[in-house]
N, C-alpha and C positions, 0 to 999 in steps of 0.2 A: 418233188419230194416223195415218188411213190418208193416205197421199201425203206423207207426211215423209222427207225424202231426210238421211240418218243417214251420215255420213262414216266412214270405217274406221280411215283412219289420220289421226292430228296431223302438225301444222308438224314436220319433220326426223325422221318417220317414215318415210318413202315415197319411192322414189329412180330409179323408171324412167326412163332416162334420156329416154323420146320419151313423154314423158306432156303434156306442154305444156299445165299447168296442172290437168292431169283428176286427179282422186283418188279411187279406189275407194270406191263407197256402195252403202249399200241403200237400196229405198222399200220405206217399209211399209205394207201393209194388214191393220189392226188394229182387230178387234171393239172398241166402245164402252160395251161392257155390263163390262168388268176382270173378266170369269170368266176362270179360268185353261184355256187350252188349247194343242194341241202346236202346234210353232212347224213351219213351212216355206220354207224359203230356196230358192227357185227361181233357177234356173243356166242363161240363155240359152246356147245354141250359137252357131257360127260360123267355126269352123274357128282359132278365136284369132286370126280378125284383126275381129272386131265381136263386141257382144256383140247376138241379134239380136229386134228387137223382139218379134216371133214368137210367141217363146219366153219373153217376160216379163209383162206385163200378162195375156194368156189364161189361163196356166195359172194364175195368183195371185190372179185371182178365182175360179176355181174351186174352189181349195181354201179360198179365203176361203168358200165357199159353203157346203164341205163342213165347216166349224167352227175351220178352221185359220186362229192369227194368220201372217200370211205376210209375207215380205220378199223383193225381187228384188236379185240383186247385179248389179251390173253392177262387174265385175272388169276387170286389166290385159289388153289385147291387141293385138295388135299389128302393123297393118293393112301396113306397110310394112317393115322391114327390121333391126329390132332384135330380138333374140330373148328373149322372156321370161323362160326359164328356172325358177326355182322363184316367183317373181313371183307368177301365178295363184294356184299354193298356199298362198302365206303371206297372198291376202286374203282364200278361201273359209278359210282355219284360222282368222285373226282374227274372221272375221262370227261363223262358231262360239261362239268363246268372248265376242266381244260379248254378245250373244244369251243366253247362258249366265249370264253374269255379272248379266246387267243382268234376267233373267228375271221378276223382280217388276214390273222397271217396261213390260216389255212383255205382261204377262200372260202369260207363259207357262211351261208345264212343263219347268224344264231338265233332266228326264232324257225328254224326247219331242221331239225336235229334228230333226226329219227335212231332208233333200234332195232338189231334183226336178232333175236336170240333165238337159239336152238335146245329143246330139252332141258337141263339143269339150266343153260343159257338163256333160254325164256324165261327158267322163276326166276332169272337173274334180275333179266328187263321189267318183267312183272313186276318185282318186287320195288322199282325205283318208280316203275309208272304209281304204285300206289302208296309208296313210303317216302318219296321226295322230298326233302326239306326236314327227315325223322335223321340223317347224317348232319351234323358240324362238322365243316371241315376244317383241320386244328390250322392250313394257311389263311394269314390274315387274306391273302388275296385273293383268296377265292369264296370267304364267307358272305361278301354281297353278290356271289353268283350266284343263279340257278340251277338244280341240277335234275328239274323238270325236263324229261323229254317231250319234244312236241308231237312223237307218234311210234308207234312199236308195232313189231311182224313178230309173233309168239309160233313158232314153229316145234309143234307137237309138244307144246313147254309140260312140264312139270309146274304144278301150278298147288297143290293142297296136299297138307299133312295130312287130312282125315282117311276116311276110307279107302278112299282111291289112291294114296300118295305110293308116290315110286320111293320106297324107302330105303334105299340104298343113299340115294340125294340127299335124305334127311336125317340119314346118317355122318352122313361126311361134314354136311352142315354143324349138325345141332352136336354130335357126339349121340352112346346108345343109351344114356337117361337125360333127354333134354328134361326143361319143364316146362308143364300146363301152358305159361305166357308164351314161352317160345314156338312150343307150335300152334299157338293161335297166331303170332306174329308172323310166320311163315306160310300159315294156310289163307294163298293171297287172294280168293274169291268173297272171303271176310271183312276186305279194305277196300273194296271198290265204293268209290262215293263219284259225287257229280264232278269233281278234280279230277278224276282220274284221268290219263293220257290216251287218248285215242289207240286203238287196238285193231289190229289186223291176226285173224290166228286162223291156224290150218293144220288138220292132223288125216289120219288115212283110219279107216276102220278098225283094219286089219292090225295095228299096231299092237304088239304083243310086250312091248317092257313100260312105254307110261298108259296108264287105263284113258280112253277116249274120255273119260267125264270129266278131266283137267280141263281140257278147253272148253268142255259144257258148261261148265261152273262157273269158269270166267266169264265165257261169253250174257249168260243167263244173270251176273250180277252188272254187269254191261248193261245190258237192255235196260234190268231194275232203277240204275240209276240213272239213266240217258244218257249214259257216255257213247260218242259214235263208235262203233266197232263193223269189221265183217268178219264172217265165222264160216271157212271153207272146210269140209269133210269127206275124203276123196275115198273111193270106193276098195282100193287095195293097196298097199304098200306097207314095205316092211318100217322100222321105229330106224332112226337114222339118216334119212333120205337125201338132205340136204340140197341142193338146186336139183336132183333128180336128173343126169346126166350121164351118159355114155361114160363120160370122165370120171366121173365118181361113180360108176360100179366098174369100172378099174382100176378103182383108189389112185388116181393121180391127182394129188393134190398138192403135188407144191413140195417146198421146203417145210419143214415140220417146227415153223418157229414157237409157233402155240407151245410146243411140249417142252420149252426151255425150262421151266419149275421141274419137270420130270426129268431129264436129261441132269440136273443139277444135284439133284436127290436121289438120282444114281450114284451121281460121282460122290457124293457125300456115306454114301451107305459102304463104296467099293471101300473106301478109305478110311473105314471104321470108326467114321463118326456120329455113329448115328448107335441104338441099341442092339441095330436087324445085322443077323450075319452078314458076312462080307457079300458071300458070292448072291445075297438078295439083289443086290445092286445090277448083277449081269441077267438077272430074271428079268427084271425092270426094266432093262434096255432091250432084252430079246421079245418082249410082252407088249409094248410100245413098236418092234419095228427100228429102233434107234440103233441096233446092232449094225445095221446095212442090210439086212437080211430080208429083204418084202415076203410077205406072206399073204396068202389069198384066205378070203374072208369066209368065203363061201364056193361050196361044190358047184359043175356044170351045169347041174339042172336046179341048183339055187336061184343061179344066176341068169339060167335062162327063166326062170319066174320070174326075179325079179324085172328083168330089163321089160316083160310083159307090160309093168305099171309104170314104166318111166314119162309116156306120154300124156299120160293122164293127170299121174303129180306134177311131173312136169310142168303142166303150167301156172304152178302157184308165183312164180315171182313177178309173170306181165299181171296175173292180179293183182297182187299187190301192188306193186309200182301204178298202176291206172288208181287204185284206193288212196295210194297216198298225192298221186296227184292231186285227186279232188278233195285229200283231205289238207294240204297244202292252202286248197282256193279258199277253204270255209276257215280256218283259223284267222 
């Protein structure tokens, strides 16, 4: 079942209004031998206006590696001008209890369900590690599920509205006058209680688009409440890093399924259905990379900095993966 793209929600479940035709999925990558192991739902970043490839295919063979059956979501977001709101939440809470539900037929253990989000994809996980059970989901069949994860990897997440918030994320979110509730609701270092889901989180100092005190915040109401966490802080790397690999600082990553929402809101803009001039639509696709066109991200000696720090970050996923093992044995 690896490369099966698994819809989330049915016909007159799903109602974003700037969705044009996309509907929340996972692809999965799924051992072939039916032993039962923990599941991993990996959480592209992107500041919720893409979900980014990055951040999906790398990290989900990796833990496919490391014995995990794994799933990529590619969730609501929302590149231009509508604001998500609890959107995101209600399809990382359904993938959950899909997953949950269905755990026989994807071989997997539904009390080891873990999350690996990245940037906007960590407040994503974040936000279910502490708002769990704050979603109905409107199917009868999945209201006596859980959509408790039993453990998350917050990589360099966007994590708090206040001070330090990456405000572009909480733009795309909330819209540009949310209110007072909403980002108390969002600034997720606020809902940390003794429930909260075990946490694994890691960011680089150097990170220059979310401020290092998101992971501090979380990690510091972590400790407050005794929820188990580890809190890695790596000495340089740029914001984006994602498994930190030769491959990924030469952007190979796959097929670009994550950006099917983007791709589609292209086609929808080229075609003058949308209010944005037509030719928006071919910015959209050239800006993304969706043209055919690769484009390099960064200059020579970008690159030769960054590859500097790759062994270093580098090894956040055998941490992680040893943390979740032992955090497997204590559940």
């Amino acid at each position: 079942m690896t490369g099966e793209k698994i819809l989330l929600w049915q016909e007159g479940e799903y109602q974003y209004p700037a969705a044009y035709g996309f509907v929340p999925f996972l692809t999965s990558y799924i051992h072939e031998d039916k032993d039962i192991r923990p599941a991993m739902i990996v959480v592209p970043g992107g500041a919720y206006r893409n979900a980014s490839p990055s951040e999906g295919h790398l990290p989900a063979e990796e833990f496919y590696r490391a014995g995990y059956n794994v799933f990529v979501l590619a969730y609501t977001v929302n590149l231009l001008d509508e604001p998500l709101k609890l959107q995101p939440l209600r399809d990382i809470s359904r993938a959950v209890r899909m997953i949950r539900k269905n755990a026989e037929k994807y071989s997997v253990d539904p009390e080891k369900i873990a999350l690996c989000g990245f940037s906007a994809g960590g407040h994503l996980c974040a936000s279910l590690c502490v708002h769990f059970g704050d979603i109905t989901d409107p199917a009868p069949r999945y209201q006596a599920v859980s959509d408790r994860p039993d453990a998350a990897i917050l990589s360099y997440p966007v994590i708090t509205s206040g001070e330090y918030a990456h405000r572009d994320s909480m733009t795309a979110l909330l819209g540009s006058e949310p209110t007072e509730e909403e980002l108390e609701y969002m600034s997720l270092e606020k809902h940390v209680t003794a429930d909260t889901t075990p946490c694994f989180l890691w960011q680089t100092v150097t990170d220059a688009t979310v401020p290092l005190e998101n992971s501090y915040l979380f990690a510091e109401a972590c400790r407050k409440n005794g929820v188990r966490f580890a809190h890695h802080v790596f000495s340089e790397g740029v914001h984006g890093m994602s498994v930190a690999t030769e491959q990924w600082l030469e952007r190979e990553f796959g097929v670009p399924y994550t950006l099917e929402q983007i791709r589609m809101l292209a086609d929808a803009v080229s075609q003058g259905r949308t209010a944005y001039p037509k030719e928006k639509g071919d910015e959209i696709l050239a800006d993304f990379g969706l043209d055919g066109k690769k484009k390099e991200k960064w200059t020579s000696e970008e690159k030769a900095a960054i590859r500097d720090t790759l062994k270093e970050v580098g090894t956040w996923p055998r941490l992680a993966e040893d943390w979740l093992a032992k955090t497997w044995q204590k559940n």
